[in-house]
N, C-alpha and C positions, 0 to 999 in steps of 0.2 A: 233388460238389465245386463244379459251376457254381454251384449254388442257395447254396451256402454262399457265393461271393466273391460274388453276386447282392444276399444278404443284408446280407456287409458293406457294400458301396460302399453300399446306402441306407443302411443305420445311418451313415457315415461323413459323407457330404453332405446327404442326405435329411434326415435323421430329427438328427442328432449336432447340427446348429446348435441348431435349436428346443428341442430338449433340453435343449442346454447352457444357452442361455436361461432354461428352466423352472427347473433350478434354481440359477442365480444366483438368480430373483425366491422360488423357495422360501426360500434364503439370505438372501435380505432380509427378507423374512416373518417367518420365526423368529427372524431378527436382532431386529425390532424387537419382535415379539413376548417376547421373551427381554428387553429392553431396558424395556419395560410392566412385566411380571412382576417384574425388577426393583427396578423401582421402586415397585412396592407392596409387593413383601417387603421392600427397606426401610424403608419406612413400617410393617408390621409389626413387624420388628425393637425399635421403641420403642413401639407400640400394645399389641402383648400383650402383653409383659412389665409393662408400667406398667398396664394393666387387671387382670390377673391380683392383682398387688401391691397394686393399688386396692381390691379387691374382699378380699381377705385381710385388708387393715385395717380394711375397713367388720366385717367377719365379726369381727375381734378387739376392734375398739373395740366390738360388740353383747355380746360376752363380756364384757370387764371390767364395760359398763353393765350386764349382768345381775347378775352380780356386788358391783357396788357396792352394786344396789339390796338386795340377800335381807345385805347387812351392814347398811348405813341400817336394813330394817327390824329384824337383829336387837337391834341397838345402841338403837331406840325402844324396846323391848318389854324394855328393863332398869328394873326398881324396885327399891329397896332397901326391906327385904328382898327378895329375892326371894323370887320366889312358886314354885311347881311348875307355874303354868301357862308360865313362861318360859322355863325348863326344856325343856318340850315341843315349845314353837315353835323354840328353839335346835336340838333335835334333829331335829326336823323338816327347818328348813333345812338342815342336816348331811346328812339322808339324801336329800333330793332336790335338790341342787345337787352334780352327783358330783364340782365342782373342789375343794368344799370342806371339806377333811381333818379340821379342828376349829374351834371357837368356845367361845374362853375367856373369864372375865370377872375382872380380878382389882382387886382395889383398892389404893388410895394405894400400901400399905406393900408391894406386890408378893404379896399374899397372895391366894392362887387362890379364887377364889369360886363358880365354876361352871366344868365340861367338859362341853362335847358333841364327839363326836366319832365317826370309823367305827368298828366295831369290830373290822373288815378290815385297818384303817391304824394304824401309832404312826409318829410321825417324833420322834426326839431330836432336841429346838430347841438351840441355843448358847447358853452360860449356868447349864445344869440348870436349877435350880428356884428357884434368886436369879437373879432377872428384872430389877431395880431398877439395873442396871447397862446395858442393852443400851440401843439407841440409842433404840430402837423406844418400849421404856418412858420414856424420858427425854423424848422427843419429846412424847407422847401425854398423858402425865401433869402434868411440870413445864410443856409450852408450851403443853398442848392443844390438838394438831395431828394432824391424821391423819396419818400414816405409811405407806408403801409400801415392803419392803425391796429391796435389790437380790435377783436369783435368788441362791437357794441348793443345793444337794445335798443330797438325802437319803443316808438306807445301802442308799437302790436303787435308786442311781445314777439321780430321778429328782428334773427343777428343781422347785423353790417358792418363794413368797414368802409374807412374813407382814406381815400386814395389820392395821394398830391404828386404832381408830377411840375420841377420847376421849366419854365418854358423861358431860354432868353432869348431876348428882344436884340440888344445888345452889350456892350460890354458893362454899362451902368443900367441897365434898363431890364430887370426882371419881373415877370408876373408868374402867377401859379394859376396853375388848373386843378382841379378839385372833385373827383368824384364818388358819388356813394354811393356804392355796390350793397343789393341786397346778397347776402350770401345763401337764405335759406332756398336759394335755386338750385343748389348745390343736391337737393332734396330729390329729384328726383334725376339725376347722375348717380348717385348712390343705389338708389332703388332700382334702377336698369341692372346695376352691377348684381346685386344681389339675388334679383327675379332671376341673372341668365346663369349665376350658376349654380347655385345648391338651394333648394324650399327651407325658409326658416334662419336663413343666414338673417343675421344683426348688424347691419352697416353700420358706423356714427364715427362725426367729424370731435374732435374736442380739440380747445389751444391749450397751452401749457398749465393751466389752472387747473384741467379737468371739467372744464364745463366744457357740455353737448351742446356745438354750433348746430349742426345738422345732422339729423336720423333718419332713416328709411323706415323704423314704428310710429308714429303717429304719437305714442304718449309715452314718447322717450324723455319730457321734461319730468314725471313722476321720480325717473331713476337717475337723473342727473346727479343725485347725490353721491352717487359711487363710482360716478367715470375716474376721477382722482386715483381712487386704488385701484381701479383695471389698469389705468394707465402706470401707473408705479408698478402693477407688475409685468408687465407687457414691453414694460422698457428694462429688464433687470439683464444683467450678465453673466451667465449666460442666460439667453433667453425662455422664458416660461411658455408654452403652448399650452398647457389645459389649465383650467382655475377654474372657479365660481363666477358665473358674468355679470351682466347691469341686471338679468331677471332671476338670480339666486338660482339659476342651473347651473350642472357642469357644462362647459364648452370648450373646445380648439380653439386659441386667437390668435391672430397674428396682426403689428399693428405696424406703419410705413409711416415715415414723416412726409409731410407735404408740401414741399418748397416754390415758392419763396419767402414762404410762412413757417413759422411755428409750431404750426398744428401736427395734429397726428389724426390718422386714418385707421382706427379698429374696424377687420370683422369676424366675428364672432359666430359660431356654431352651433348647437348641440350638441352634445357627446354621443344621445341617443341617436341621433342623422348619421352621424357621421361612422359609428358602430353598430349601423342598423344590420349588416352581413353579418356581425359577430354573432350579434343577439339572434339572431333569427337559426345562425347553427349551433348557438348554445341549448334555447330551445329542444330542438331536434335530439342533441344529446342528453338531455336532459331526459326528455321522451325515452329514448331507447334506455337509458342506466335506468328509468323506472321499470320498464319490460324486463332489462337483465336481472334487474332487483329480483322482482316475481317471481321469473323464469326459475333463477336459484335457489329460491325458496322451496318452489315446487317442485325441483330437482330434489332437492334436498330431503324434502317430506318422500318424494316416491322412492330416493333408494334406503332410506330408512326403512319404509315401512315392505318395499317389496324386495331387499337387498341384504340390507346390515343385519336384520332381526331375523331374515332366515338363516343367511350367517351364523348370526350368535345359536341357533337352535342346532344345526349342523357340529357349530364347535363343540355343543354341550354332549352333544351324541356321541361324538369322537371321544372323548373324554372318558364316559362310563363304558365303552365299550375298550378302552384302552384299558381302566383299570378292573375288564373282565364282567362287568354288567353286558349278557350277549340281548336281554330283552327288552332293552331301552327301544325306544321308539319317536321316531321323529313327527309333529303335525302342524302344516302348516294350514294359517287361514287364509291363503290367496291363492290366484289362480292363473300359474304362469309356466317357464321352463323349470324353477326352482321344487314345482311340484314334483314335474316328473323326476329331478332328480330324490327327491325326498322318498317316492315309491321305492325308486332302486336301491338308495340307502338302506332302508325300512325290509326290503326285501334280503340286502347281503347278509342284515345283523339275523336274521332270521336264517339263513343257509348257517352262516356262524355258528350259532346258536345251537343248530341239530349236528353240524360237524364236530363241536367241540366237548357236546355234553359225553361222550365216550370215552372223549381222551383224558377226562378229570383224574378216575382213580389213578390211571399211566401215569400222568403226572405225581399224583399223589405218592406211586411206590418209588417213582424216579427220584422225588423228595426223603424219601427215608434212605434212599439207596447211597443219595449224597450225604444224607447226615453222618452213617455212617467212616463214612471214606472221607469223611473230612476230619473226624476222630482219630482214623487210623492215621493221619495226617499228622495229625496236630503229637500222637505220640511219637510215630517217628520223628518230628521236630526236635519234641524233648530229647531221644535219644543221641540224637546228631550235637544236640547244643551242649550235653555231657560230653561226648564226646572230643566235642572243639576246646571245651573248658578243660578234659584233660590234655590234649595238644598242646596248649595253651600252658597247661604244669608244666609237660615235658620239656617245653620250648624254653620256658624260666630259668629251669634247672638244667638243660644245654648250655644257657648264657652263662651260670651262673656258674657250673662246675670249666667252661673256658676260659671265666675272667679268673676264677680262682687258681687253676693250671696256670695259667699266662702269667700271673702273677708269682706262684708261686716260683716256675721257670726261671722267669728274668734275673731275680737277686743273684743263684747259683751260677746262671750262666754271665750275668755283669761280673762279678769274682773269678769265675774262669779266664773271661777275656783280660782281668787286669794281670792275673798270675802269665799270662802267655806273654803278654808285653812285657813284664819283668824279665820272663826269662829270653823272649828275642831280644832285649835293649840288652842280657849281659849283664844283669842285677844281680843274677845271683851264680853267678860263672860263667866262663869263655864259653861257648857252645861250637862243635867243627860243625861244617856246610851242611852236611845229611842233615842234622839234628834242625840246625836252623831250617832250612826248608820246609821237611815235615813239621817244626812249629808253624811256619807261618801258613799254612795249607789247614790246620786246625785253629790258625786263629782267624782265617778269614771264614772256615765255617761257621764259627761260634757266632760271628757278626750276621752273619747268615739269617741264622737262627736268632738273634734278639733280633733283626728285622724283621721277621717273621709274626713274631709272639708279635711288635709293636704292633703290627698291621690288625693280629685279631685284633688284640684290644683296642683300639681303634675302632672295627668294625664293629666289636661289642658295642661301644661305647653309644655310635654312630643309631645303631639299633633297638638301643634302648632310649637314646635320647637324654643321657647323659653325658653328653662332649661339651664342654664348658667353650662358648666363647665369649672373649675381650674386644670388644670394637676401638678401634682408635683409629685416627687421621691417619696415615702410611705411606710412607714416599716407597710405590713399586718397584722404580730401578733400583734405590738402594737395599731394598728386601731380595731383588733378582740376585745385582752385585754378589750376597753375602750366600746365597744357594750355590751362585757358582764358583765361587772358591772352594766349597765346602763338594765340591763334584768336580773340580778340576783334577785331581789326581786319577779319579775313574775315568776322565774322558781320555787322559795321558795314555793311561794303561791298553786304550782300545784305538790309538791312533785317531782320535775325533777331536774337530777344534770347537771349540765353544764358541759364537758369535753373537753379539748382543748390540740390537738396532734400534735403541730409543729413536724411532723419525723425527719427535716432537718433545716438547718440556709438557708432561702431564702432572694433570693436577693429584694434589694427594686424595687416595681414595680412603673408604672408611670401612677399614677392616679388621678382620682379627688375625694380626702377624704371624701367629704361631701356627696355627691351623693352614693358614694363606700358605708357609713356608713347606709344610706339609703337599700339598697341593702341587708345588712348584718342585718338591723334590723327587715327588712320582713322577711328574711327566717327563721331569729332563732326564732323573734317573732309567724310566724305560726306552726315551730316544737315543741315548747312551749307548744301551744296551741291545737296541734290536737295530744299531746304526752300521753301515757294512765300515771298515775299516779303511780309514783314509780318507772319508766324508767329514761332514761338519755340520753342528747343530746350529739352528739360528735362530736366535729366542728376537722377539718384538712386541713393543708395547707402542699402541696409540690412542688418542683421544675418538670417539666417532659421536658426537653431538652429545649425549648427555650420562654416555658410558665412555668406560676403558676396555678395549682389547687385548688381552696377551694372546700370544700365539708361538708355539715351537713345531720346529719343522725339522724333520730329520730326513735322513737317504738311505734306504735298507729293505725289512722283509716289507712291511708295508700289512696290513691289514684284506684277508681274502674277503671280498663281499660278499659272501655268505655267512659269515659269519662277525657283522661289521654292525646288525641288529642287538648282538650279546654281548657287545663288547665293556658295559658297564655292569654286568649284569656279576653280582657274587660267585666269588670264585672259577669266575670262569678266562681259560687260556685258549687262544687259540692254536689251533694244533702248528704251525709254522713257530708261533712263538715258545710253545714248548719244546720242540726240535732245535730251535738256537740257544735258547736258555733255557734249561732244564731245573732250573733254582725258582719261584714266585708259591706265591701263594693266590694271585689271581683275584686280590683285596684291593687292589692300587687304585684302578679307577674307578672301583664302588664306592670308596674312600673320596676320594676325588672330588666323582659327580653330588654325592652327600654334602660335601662343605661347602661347594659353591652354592648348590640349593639355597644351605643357609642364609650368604652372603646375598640373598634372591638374586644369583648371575645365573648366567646360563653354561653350559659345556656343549662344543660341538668339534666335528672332527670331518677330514675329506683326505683319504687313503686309495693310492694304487699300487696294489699288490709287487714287489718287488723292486718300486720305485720310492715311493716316497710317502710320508705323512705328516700331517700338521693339525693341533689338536688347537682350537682356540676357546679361550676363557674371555668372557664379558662378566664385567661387574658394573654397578651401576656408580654415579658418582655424587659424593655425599648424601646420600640417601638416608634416611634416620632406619634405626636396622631392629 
């Protein structure tokens, strides 16, 4: 019994893969070989049949040439009178041409002049013995034309034709020669063709009716009744090669006309002859897909039962030993390498087992250790979240007491700036130079200062998330245009030209003007201002596929790249910029980068220290906002 389960598990593992491989590839082997064969036996299919058929007409068309020629010569060797030597040649030919049955000679008026014939054989012609009416004589005599008749029956049930050849004498002086060919000799011309090349081939003559003059079977009159439709299909166009034949099998045919007749020459095949290679590797494959059959089967049952289900038993182990079951235990009922792994399994959860039962309670105090500290956690959380929640007051009441400063600021300080313009415009009396001076030095501080307050508020605004914008369609040059007027006198003041480069006609974008104009007055206003004197600003607006770019470029301190990270960051200057201008509030391009956000454009900028900068603005183009 050992040696027998010994035996299977190798056939099962061992030996069953390799196997089953071998004959897949047998499978394929005889597949394709089967697949070859094939396809030469259908190439056979139309090769022998139309060879066979070929070779029968060559064999028939030597028949009739033999034939015609032993008439030619009888029909030469006619003189009038006749003589007794022509006579003898006529009998002659009679007895050694065994197709043909007689040779007559009659003249004009249908009047019989000579007989040769067997004297084995009589065939009663149609007509009797007034001849002068049949077609054959009409043909021959009035048109002097050879003649051929269709096949005829004798009275022993056996085909013929009769054959007129006109013979002149001289220019008024015609007679006919006349002879009847048995054609069922044709019988075994056929039947040589079909013995030498394929067993089972179906020779048969038919004329255009469908009736079977001559066969190579023997009781081919039975199935005469269906040469008609072989023949209708056998002549179609294109042509048919397999169909149902005269014996209601399938066959190959192939079928040849036979001239100077009529007729036609079918031979016919069997489909099983002819695909006897196929069949015989169909077979074969047959044979092995049954073995592959099995073989799979019994693959199948051996790695279920010696593979999958100790598998499954392994996974189930794993399983309870994962969720801490250490005495699970694994058992299999076969006997193979699966076992010995199953010992070793069987063996670790048992080491497992005695190493882990110690470290329970550890665990268990590690468990209380974290419960704790996870409390402690979770208060210090709350602590923190009070905390942030008061941040979070203070931070309210920052905004809240800056927007209310700022506001309250602006009224008194908007009042101050109008009383200074009163008194520098001379409103309210002559002022000498000092006086004016020092006003205008306090009125440009004051402006200073509601720039200032604008900025927090602004940046409140920005912070809280209450900056109100207006979308509308916006022609950008004519929004630049009206910033730079509104900045032309500062750039006066600082010796800086203003230059502005539409490249292109852009289209209107969809923004909020007020804010947008905001945006546009920081940037020119600080390249203004950090511009070295005697430079020029260069504002540009272009189309770039489905955005607008602005861009301002200045000539001055330039931004140090260290500090070119912070540079939108609140409140923040960098120290060259507070060394040239000691006046910001360092809101401008937090302000800035904020509104474009809104406008979902982008801000970006590329600065070299002492040379030059250029800040570009993208927005998108009609974009719903």
């Amino acid at each position: 019994m050992k040696i027998l389960m010994k035996l299977h598990n190798k056939l099962a593992f061992q030996l069953g893969f390799p196997f089953f491989l071998l004959v897949v590839f047998l499978n394929l082997a005889v597949g394709v070989i089967s697949y070859r064969s094939y396809i030469k036996d259908t190439a056979q299919v139309q090769s022998i049949p139309a060879r066979v058929a070929q070779t029968g007409s060559e064999r028939v068309e030597t028949f009739f040439d033999q034939l015609y020629l032993d008439i030619k010569l009888a029909a030469k060797s006619i003189r009038l009178p006749l003589h007794e030597e022509t006579g003898f040649l006529l009998q002659d030919i009679v007895r050694i041409n065994p197709s043909i049955i007689e040779l007559a000679v009659f003249d004009q008026d249908g009047k019989e002049l000579y007989l040769a014939e067997e004297v084995t054989t009589h065939i009663s012609l149609p007509g009797g013995d007034d001849i002068t009416k049949q077609d054959y004589f009409i043909e021959t005599i009035d048109h002097r034309k050879e003649y051929i008749s269709n096949p005829l029956t004798s009275i022993y049930n056996t085909p013929y034709i009769i054959w007129s050849v006109p013979v002149i004498i001289d220019e008024s002086t015609v007679v006919m020669m006349r002879a009847v060919v048995d054609i069922s000799t044709l019988w075994e011309t056929i039947a040589l063709v079909s013995e030498k090349d394929v067993d089972g081939a179906h020779v048969y003559i038919t004329d255009s009716t469908g009736t079977i003059l001559v066969s190579n079977i023997d009781n081919y009159g039975e199935q005469s009744g269906s040469a008609k439709r072989v023949l209708d299909i056998v002549s179609k166009d294109p042509p048919v090669f397999t169909y149902t034949g005269q014996f209601n099998v399938e066959v190959g045919g192939k079928a040849e006309l036979l001239p100077p007749t009529n007729w036609t020459i079918i031979a016919e095949i069997p489909l099983d002859t002819l695909m006897a290679e196929t069949r015989s590797n169909l077979n074969i494959l047959y044979a092995l897909a049954f073995i592959f059959f099995c073989l799979t089967l019994y693959e199948l049952y051996a790695l279920r039962r010696y593979l999958f289900e100790p598998i499954s038993e392994f996974t189930k182990m794993i399983k309870k030993l994962s969720a801490g079951n250490y005495q699970t235990r694994v058992t299999l009922q076969i006997d193979n390498e699966l076992t010995s792994l199953a010992a070793a399994m069987n063996q670790m959860a048992k080491q497992v087992n005695v190493q882990t039962s110690g470290n329970i309670e550890k665990l268990q105090q590690t468990v209380v250790d974290l419960n704790q500290s996870a409390k402690l956690l979770i208060r210090r959380d709350l602590e923190l979240t009070r905390a942030n929640e008061k941040l979070k007051q203070l931070d309210d009441m920052k905004s809240d007491f800056v927007s209310l400063v700022t506001h309250q600021l602006r009224t008194p300080l908007s009042g101050i700036r109008w009383s200074l313009s009163m008194l520098i415009n001379n409103e309210m009396g002559e002022l000498n130079p000092d006086q004016k001076l020092y006003l205008m030095k306090t009125y440009e501080s004051n402006n200073r200062m509601i720039s200032l307050i604008n900025d927090m508020l602004n940046a409140d605004r920005v912070d809280s998330g209450t900056l109100k914008f207006k979308f509308t369609l916006t022609d950008l040059a004519d929004l630049i245009d009206n910033v730079l007027v509104e900045l032309w006198s500062h750039a006066t003041k600082k010796n800086v030209k203003l230059k502005f480069f539409p490249r292109e006609e852009v289209p209107k974008v969809l923004i909020d003007p007020e804010n947008m104009r905001i945006v546009l007055q920081n940037l020119l206003d600080n390249a203004i201002k950090y511009s070295q004197n005697g430079t020029e600003v260069c504002i540009g607006v272009k189309q770039i596929d489905s955005d607008v770019e602005i861009s301002v470029q200045n000539y001055g301190i330039g931004i140090p790249s260290e500090y070119q990270s912070k540079i939108f960051t609140r409140f923040f200057r960098a120290p060259n910029a507070v060394h040239t201008e000691t006046d910001g509030s360092g809101l401008g391009l937090y302000i800035v980068e904020s509104i474009v956000k809104k406008h979902h454009g982008t801000i970006r900028f590329s600065s070299t220290e002492n040379e030059s900068t250029t800040f570009y603005v993208t927005l998108p183009l009609n974009k719903s906002l």
